[in-house]
N, C-alpha and C positions, 0 to 999 in steps of 0.2 A: 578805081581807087579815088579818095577823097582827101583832102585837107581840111582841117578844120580846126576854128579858134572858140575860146570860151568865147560867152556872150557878153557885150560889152557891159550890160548890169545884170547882178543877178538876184532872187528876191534876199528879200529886206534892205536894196536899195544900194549894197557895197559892190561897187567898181574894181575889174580886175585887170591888171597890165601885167606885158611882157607873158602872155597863157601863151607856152608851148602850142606845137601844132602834132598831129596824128592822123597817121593816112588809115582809112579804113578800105573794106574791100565787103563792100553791101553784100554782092550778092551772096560769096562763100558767109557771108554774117546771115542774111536773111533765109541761106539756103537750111543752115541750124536750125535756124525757129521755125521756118514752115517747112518741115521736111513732106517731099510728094509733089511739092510743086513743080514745076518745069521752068527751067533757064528764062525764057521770055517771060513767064510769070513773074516769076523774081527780080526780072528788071524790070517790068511794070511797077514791081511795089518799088523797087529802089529807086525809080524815080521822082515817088509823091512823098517820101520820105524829104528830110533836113537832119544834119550832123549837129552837134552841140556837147559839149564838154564842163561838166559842174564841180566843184571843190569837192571835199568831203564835208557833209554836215548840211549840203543841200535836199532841201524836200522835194521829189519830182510827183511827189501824190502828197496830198493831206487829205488826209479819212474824214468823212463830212463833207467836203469839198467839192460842188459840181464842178468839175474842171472836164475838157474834151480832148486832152491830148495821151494818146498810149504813149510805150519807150518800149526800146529793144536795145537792151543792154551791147556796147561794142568793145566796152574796154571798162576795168575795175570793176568794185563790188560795191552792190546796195543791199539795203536789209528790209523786210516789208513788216511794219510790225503793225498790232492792233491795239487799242486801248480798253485795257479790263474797266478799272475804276479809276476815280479819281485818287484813292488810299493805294489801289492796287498798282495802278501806273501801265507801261505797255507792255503786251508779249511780244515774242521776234514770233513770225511765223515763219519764214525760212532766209537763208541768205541767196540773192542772183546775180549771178554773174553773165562772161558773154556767152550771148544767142538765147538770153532769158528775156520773155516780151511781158512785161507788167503794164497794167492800169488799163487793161482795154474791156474790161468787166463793165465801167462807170458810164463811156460812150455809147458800150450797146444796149445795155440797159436804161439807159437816159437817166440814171441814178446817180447822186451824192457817191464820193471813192467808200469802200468801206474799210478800209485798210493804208496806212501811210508807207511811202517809199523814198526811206534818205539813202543819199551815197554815204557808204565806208571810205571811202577813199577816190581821189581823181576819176570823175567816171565819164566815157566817153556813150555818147545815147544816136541813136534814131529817133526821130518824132514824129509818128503819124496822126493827126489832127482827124478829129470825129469824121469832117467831110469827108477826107482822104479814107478813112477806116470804112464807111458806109461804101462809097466809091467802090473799093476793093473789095465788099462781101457782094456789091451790085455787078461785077465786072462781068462774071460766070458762076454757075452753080459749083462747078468743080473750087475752083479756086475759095472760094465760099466754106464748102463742106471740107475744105484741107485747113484754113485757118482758123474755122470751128472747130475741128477736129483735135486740131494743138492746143487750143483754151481748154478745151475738156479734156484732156492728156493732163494739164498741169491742176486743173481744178481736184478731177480725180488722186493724183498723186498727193495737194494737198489734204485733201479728203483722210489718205490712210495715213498723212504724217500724224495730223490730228488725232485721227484713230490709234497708232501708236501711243501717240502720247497721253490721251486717256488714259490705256490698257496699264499703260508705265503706272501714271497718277494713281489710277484704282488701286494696285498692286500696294503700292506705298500704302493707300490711305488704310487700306486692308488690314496691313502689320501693324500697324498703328493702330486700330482700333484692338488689332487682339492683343498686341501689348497693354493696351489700355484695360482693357476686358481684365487679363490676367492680373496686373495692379492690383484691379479691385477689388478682384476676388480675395487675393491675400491679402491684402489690406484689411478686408471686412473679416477675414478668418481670424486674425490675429487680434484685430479690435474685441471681437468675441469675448476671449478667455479675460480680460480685466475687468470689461464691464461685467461678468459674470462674477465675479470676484468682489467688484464694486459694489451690487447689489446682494451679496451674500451680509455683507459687513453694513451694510444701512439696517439692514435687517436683525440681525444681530445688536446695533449700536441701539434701537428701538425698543429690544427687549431688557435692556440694562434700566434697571429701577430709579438710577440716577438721571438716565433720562426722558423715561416719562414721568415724571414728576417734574419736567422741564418745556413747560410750554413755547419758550424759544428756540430750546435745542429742537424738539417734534417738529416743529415748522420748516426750519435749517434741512433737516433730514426730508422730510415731504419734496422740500425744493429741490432737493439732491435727488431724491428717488423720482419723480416729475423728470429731472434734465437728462438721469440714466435712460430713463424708457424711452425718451425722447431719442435718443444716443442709440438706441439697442434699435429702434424703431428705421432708422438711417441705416443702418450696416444690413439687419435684414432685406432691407429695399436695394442696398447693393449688389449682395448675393441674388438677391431678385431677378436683375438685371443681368449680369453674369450669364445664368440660367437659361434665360429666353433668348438673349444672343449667340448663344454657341449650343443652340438646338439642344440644351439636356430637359428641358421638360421633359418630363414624366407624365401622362395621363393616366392618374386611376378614376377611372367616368365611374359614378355610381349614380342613382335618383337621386336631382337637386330640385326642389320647391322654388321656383326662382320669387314668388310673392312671398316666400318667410326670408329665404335671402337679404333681399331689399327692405324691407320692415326690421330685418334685425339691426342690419347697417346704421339703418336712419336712424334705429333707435339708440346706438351706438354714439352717433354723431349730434345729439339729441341735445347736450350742454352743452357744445360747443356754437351750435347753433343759436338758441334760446342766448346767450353769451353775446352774441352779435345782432339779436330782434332777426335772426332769419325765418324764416319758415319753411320746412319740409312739407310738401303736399305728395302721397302718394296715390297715384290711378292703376289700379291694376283691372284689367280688362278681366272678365268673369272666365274665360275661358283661355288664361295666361295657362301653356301646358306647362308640364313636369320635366326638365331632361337629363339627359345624360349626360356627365361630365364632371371634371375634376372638381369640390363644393371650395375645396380652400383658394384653388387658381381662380374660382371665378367669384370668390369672394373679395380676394385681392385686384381683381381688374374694374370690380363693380366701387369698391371701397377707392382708390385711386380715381376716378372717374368724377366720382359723389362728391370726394376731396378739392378735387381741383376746379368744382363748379362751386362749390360754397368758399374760396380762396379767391377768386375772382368775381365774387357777385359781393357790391359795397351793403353794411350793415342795413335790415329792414327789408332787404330783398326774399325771392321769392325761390327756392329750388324745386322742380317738378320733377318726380320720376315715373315714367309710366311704364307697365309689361303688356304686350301682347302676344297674339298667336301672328304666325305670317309664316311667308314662303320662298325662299332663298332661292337665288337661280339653279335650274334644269330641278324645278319642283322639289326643291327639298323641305320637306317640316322644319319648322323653325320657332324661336322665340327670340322678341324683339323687347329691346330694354332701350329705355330716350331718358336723358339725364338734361333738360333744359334749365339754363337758371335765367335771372333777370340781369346780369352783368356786365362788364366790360366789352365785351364784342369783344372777336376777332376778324382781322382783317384776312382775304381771301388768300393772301401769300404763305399766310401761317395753319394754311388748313391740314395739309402734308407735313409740315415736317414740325410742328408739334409734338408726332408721336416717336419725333426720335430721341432718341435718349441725350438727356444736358443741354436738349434745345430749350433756349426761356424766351421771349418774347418782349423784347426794349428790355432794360433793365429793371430792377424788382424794386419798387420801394420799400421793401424792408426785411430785411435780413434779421427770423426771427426763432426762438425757438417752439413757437407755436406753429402746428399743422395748417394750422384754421385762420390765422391772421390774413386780412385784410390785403392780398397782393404780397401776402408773407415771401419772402426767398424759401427756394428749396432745392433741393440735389438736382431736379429737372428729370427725375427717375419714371415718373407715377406712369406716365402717358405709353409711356414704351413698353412698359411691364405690363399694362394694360391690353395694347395692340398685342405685343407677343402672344397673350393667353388665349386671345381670343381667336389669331390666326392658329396658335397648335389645335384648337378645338374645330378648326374650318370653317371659321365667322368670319365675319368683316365689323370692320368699325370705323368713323369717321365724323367728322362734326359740318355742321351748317350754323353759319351766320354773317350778319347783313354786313360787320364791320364793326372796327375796333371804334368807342364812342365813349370816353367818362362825362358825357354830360346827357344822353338820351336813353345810356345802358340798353341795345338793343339786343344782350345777352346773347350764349348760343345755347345749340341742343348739341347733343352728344347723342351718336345710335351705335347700339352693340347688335348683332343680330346671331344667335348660335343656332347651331342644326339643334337636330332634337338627339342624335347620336351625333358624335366626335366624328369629322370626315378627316380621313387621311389628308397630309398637305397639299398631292398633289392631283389632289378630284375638289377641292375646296374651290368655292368661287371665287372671282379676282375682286381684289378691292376696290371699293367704290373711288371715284374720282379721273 
């Protein structure tokens, strides 16, 4: 049994008088943390060991910190937490109390702590010092392999708290996405029936004699029927997304020409382009096959794709789209479609998750009602309705490029790759990356 006083300074330089004393009793304390050991072991380590007693709100680890001293909790609680972000702040990873041995990860590893440990409250410690720690893995192999054995006891066990608490997170974020999902859905259902209403009556107000004979009113109307489709244009992309997230696509595969596909697009995209001095260049390789598959879903993944490259390539740029034939893993036929433009680059963080739905990339400069604007804002829909169609058809798709640049524009490419038949989801190949 021992006595022991705080230290007479503790960090940050405050002095502590009149600190109560506490008898501890090492070995039954040490016999806790290294359970297996035998009596003389235990008093070997209890005697390289030092007692020491801290307030609450002291650090006996700072994360970052080459520091060489362990601690074996004897008396009150500490909490070991990490730091997410600087916005995010720290998590707790667990609270320890006595016969919990923290910090001896940093000395064996000869590494910075990765993790901070303040006392909750009056905490009474063991200090074994790197030498002392070394010493004691060097004494015997047995003795070695029983106090390894307790770090990975507790390493493990943090392991599955973690793992819990993922499982928990996922679960949450899970509801959350399908409450989200379902929003949408009604949301976009219910937008429906006015704008359908809305355009009935443009239509109508068009055919009133009083108004075409109204060059200003016509215009007025133009602008209104332009801001509907726009409007009608948004909620189908909602329902869009809906769809591909909670597995109801539908595959009706018929023979798609993917070179009239692409050609019809562009030609689609044709004055919006010319609009901005772009340029659509199309290469289709001579021997681009024919395939099988849904023509509206991959029109809309193709169209989304084309979009989002002429939206991010600044005016007088250059959009390329090329088709070939190719071969998907474990030999499958295929056709490959590359959407490169001359653009903004993206940086390597944003190559993944892009394609998920509401992801934007920094914020937008400019929030607009044009598809085609220059870095325009948009729902953040296109990319994910995209990947969707393309995984129920058992394709991959993914982008390449060198980095995000507004003054080099080192652009990316975009590759969709389809079977020549629909493969089931789960014989489809994995995704690139």
């Amino acid at each position: 049994m021992v006595q022991l006083r705080w230290p007479a300074r503790l960090k940050g330089g405050s002095h502590v008088t009149d600190a109560p004393t506490l008898a501890i009793d090492k070995i039954a304390l040490l016999g806790r943390t290294f359970p297996g050991l035998a009596e003389e072991e235990l008093r070997e380590i209890a005697d390289l060991t030092r007692a020491n007693t801290y307030p609450p709100g002291y650090f006996l680890c700072t994360e970052g910190a080459h520091e060489d001293t362990s601690y074996v909790i004897a008396d009150g609680e500490a909490i070991i937490t990490k730091k997410i972000s600087e916005q995010d702040g720290e998590r707790e990873i667990r609270k320890v109390s006595w016969g919990d041995y923290v910090g001896e990860m940093a000395p064996i590893q000869n590494a910075p702590r990765a993790a901070s440990v303040r006392t909750l409250t009056e905490c009474t410690v063991l200090e074994i010092s790197k030498a002392d720690l070394e010493y004691m893995l060097s004494r015997s192999p047995r003795m070695a392999l029983n106090i390894l054995r307790s770090t990975l006891v507790r390493m493990r066990q943090n392991d599955q708290r973690d793992i819990q608490e993922l499982q928990r997170t996922y679960k949450i974020l899970a509801q959350l996405d399908r409450n989200k999902l379902e929003f949408i859905e009604v949301a976009a259902h219910e937008l429906r029936t006015p704008l359908t209403v809305m355009k009935g009556y443009i239509n109508v107000m068009k055919m009133d004699p009083a108004v075409r004979g109204n060059a200003r009113l016509l215009e007025v109307l133009d602008g209104i029927g332009k801001g509907t489709e726009r409007f009608t244009e948004i909620v189908n992309t909602m329902l869009d997304v809906t769809r591909v997230d909670s597995d109801k696509l539908r595959i009706a595969a018929v023979p798609v020409p993917l070179r009239s596909v692409v050609n019809d697009i562009a030609h689609r995209l044709e004055a919006d382009a010319n609009a901005r001095q772009l340029k659509i260049v199309i290469e289709h390789a001579p021997d681009t096959p024919q395939i099988n598959a849904d023509p509206t879903l991959i029109q809309k993944a193709l169209f989304h794709v084309i979009i989002n490259a002429i939206k991010y390539t600044p005016d007088g740029g250059t959009i390329t789209i090329r088709t070939q034939p190719m071969t998907l893993d474990g030999n499958i036929p295929g056709a490959e479609i590359s959407v490169q433009d001359t653009g903004v680059g993206l940086d390597p963080e944003h190559h993944e998750l892009i394609f998920e739905k509401f992801y934007q990339v920094g914020s937008v400069a400019l929030h607009s009602s044009s598809k085609t604007a220059f870095k325009g804002g948009g729902p953040g829909l296109g990319l994910a309705i995209a990947r969707g169609v393309v995984r129920a058809h058992g394709g991959r798709i993914w982008v390449e490029s060198k980095g995000h640049d507004e003054v080099n524009f080192p652009g990316s490419t975009f590759y969709l790759q389809l079977p020549l038949n629909p493969i089931p989801p789960q014989n489809a190949p994995k995704p690139a990356g």
